[in-house]
C-alpha positions in Angstrom: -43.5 150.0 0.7 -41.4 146.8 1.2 -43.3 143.6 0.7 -42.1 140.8 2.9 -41.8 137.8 0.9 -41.7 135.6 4.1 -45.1 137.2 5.4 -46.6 137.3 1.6 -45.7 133.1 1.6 -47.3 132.0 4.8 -50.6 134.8 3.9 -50.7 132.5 0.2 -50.1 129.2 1.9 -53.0 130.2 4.4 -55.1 131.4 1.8 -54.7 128.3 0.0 -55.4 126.1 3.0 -58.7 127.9 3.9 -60.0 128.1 0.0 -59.3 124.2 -0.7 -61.0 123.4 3.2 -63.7 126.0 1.7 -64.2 123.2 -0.9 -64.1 119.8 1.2 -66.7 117.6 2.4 -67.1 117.2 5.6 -65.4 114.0 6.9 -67.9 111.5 7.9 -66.3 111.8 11.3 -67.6 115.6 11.5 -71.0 114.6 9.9 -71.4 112.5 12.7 -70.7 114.3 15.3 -72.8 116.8 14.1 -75.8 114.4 13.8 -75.1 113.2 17.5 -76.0 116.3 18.7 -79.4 116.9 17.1 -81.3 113.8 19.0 -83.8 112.3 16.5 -85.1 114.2 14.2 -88.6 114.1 13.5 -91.2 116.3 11.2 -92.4 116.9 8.0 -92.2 118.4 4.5 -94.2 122.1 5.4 -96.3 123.9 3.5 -98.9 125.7 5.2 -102.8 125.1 4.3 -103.1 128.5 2.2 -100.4 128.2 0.2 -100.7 126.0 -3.2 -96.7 126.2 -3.9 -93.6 127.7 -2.6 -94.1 131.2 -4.0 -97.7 131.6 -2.3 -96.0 130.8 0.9 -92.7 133.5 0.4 -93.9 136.2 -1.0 -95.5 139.3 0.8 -99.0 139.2 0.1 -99.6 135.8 0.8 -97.3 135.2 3.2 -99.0 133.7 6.4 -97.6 133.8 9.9 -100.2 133.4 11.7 -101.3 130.5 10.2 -97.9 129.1 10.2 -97.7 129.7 13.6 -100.9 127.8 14.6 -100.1 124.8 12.5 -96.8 124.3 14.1 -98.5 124.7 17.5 -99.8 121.4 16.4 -96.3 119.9 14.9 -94.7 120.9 18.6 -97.7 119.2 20.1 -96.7 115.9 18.5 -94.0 116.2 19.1 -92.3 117.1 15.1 -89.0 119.2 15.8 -88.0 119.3 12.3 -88.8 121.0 8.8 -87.9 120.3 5.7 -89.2 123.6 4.0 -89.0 124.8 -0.5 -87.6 128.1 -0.9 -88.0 129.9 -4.4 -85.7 131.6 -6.8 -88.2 133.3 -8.0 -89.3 135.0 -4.6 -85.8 135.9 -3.7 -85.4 138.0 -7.0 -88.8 139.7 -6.9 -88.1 141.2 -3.5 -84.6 139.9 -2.0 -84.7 142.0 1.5 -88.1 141.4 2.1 -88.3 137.7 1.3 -85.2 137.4 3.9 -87.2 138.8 6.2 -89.8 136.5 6.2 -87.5 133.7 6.3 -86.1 135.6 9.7 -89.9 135.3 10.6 -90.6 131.9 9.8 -87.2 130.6 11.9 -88.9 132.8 14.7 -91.7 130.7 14.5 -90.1 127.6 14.7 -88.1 128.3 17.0 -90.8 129.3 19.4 -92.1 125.7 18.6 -88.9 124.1 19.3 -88.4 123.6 15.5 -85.3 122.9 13.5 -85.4 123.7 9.6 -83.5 122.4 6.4 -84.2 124.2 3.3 -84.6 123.6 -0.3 -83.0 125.8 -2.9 -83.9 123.9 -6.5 -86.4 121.7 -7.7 -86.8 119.6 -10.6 -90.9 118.6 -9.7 -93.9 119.7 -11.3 -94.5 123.0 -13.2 -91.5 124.8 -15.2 -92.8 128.4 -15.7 -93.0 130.4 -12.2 -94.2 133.8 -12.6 -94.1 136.2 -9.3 -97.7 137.2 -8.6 -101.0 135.6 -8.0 -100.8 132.1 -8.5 -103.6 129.9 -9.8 -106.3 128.3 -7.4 -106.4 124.6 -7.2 -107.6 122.6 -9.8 -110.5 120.4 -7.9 -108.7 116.7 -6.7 -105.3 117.5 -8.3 -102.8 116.3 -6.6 -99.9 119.1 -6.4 -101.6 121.4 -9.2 -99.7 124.2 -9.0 -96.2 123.3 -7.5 -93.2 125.0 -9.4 -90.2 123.9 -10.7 -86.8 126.4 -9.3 -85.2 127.3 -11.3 -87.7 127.6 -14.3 -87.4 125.4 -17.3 -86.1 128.5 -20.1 -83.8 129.2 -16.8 -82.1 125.9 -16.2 -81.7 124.9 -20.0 -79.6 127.7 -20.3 -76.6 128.1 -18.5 -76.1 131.5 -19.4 -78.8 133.0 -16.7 -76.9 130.9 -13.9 -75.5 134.1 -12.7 -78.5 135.3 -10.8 -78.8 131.8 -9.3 -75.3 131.7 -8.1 -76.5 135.3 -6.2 -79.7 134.1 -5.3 -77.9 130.6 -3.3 -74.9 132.5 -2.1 -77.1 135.6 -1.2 -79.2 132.9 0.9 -76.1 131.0 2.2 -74.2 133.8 3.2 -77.0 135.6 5.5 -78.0 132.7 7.3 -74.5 130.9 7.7 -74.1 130.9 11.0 -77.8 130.3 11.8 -78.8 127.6 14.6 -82.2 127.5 13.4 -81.4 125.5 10.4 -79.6 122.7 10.6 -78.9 121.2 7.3 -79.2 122.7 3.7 -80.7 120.3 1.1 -79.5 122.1 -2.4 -81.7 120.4 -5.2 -85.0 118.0 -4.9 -85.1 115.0 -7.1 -82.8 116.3 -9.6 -83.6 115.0 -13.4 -87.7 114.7 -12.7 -89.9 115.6 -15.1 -87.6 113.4 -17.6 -84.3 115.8 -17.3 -82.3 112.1 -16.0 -78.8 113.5 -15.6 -79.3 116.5 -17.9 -79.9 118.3 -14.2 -76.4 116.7 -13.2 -74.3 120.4 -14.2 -76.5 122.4 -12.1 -76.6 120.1 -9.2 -72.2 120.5 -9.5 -72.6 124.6 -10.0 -74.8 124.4 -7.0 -72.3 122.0 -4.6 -69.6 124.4 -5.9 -71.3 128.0 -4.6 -71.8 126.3 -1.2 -68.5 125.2 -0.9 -67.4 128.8 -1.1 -70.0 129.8 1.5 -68.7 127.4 3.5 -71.9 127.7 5.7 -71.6 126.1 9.5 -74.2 124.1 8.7 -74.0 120.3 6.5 -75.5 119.8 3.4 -77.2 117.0 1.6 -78.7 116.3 -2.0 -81.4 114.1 -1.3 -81.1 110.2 -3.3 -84.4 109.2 -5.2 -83.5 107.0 -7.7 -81.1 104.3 -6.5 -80.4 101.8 -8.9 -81.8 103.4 -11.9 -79.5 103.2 -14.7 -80.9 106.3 -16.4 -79.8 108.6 -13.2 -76.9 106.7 -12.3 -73.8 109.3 -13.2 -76.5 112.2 -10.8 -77.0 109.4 -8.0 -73.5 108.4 -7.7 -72.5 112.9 -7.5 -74.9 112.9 -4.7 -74.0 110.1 -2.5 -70.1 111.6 -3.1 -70.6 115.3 -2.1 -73.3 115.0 0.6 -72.3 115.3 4.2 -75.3 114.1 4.8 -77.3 111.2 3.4 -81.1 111.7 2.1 -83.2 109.6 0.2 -86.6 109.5 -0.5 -88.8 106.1 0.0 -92.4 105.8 -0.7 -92.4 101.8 -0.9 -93.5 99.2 1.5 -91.5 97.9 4.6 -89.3 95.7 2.9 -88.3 98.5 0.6 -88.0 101.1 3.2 -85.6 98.5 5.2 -82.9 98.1 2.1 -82.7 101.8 2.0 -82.1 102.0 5.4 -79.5 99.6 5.6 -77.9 100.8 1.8 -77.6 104.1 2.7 -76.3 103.7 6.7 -73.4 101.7 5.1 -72.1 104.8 3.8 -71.1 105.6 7.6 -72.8 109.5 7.6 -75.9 110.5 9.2 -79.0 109.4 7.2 -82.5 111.6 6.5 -85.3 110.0 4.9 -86.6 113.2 3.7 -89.8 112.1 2.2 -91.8 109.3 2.9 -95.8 108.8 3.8 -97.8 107.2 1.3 -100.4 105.7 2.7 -101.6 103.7 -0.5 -98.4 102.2 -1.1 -98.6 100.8 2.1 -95.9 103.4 3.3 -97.6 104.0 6.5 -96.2 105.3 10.0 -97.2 102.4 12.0 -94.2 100.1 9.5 -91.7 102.9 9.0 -91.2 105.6 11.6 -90.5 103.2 14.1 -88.1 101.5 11.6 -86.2 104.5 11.3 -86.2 105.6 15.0 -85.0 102.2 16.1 -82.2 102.6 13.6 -81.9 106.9 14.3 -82.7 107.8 11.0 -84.4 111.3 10.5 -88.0 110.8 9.7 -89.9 113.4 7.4 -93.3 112.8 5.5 -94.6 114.3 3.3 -97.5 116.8 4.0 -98.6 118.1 7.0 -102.2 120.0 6.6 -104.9 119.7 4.1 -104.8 122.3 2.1 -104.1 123.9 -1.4 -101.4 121.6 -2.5 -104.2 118.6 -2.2 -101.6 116.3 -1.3 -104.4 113.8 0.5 -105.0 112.9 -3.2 -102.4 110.2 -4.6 -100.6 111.6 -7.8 -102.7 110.0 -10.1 -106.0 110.9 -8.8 -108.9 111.6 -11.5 -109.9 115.3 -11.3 -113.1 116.1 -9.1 -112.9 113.2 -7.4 -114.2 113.1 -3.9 -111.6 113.4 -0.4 -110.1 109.9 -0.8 -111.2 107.8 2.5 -107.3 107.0 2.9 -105.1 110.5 2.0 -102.0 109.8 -0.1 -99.9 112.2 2.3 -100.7 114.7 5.0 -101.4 114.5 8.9 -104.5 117.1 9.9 -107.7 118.2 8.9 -107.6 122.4 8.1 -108.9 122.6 11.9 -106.4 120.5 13.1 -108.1 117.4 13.6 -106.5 114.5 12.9 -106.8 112.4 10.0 -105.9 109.0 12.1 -106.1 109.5 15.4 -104.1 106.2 16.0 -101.2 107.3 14.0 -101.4 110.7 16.1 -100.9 108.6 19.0 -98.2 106.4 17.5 -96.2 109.7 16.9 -96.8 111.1 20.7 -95.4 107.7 22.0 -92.2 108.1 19.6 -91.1 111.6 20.3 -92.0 111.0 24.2 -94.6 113.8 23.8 -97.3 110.9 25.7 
């Protein structure tokens, strides 16, 4: 068979085009006019109640519609129309179809509620040995007892086992793509906790990489949590270069929470606080979620229901201690009453739900 070196040229240069767009940023032109056709976006970090960490939630025995359904019957009555939501690793290799599935479920949900999602692949918080399973009850006033690290520790330290990772994201990526539901990927949370610093930085690239290749429809982001820290500078300055989409976290004051807004908006891309709420710090939504509608920045707390994560309690909190009379994070009681009936309200008036 004759091989037409014109047609074989133009096929290469095409191929070329689409691999090296495969691997681009999105313009900050795109990224806006993506953003500008969300509204403002509004929610929380979600776990729900019966779930102590991201495995409880995904996998098949303790997975929990119906509860997930009722408490965002209360987030769509407030008026929250955004999730930021953890996936695991872990859950995805113990059952791959089946925890698909219930990710197909969950976006049902939430899109009955009138519910956007972004999800989480990696995580660099808390505990480094997930096992698949029955996971460990709460330990009594323990802030976040039993949230899990993704990948594990033995996992990430050795490059070697990155493999089933780059399935696990690509698997992910690939199946929901093209998926309205979810609006923005967020790839790794706080990157270089739990003392890693930049050590988490060759990950964080593999993990930028396999979603260029995807090339999903949807943005991505890599969420800032350390500006101006000298030990994660070279890991802050990757994420503010590859995002489409800015994120940081901010659980200071007013003051604080102002100079982030204004640092990262000068970047010209959308911006997401996605995680803020602590109501100790004096990082309250009276100050800040006015703050960051007046200026359209995407607004997500931390918490949402009391429940087996014990988030009420600030991360220090001595064991046993009693319900603190001013929770750390979360919104509702486990019956859906709120916590602060005032901020309930403050929310209704912002998202035009009262």
């Amino acid at each position: 068979m004759k091989i037409n070196k014109l047609a074989l040229g133009l096929y290469f240069l095409l191929f070329t085009c689409y691999f090296i767009n495969a691997q681009s940023r999105w313009t900050a032109e795109k990224a806006n006019d993506w953003y500008a056709k969300q509204g403002w976006l509004v929610g929380c970090n979600y776990i729900p109640a019966t779930a102590i960490n991201q495995l409880e939630m995904w996998q098949s025995d303790t997975f929990d519609p119906a509860q997930i359904d009722k408490e965002l019957g209360w987030a769509e009555n407030i008026g929250f129309n955004f999730l930021r939501v953890f996936l695991h690793d872990v859950a995805w290799q113990s059952d791959p179809n089946g925890f698909k599935d219930r990710i197909r479920q969950f976006l049902s949900i939430c899109e009955k509620h009138k519910i956007k999602v972004m999800f989480v692949f990696f995580d660099d918080c808390w505990y480094g040995n997930p096992k698949p399973g029955k996971q460990q009850e709460p330990t009594p006033g323990f802030h976040n007892s039993y949230w899990l690290q993704s990948p594990a520790f033995a996992v990430k330290k050795d490059s070697t086992q990155w493999k089933i990772l780059e399935e696990y994201v690509k698997d992910i990526l690939y199946t929901f793509s093209e998926d309205r539901r979810i609006i923005l990927w967020d790839l790794y949370n706080e990157p270089g906790n739990n003392d890693f610093y930049n050590e988490s930085l060759p990950l964080v690239k593999k993990i930028t990489k396999w979603f260029r290749e995807i090339n999903p429809s949807q943005p991505m982001t890599i969420g800032v949590w350390q500006l101006g820290n000298p030990q994660y500078r070279e890991i802050t300055n990757y994420q503010l270069a590859n995002s489409d989409v800015i994120s940081y976290h901010n659980y200071g004051d007013l003051e604080s929470m102002k100079k982030d807004v204004d640092n990262y908006q000068s970047f010209g891309r959308p911006v997401v606080c996605s995680e803020y709420l602590a109501r100790g710090f004096k990082n309250i939504f009276a100050t800040h979620l006015p703050l960051m509608k007046k200026h359209n920045v995407a607004a997500v707390n931390w918490g949402f229901v009391m429940g087996k994560t014990q988030t009420v309690y600030p991360w220090n909190a001595p064991l046993n201690g009693p319900i603190p009379e001013k929770w750390h994070h979360d919104i509702f009681w486990p019956d859906g009453r709120p916590f602060n009936t005032q901020e309930i309200r403050l929310i209704k008036s912002l998202t035009k739900k009262e």
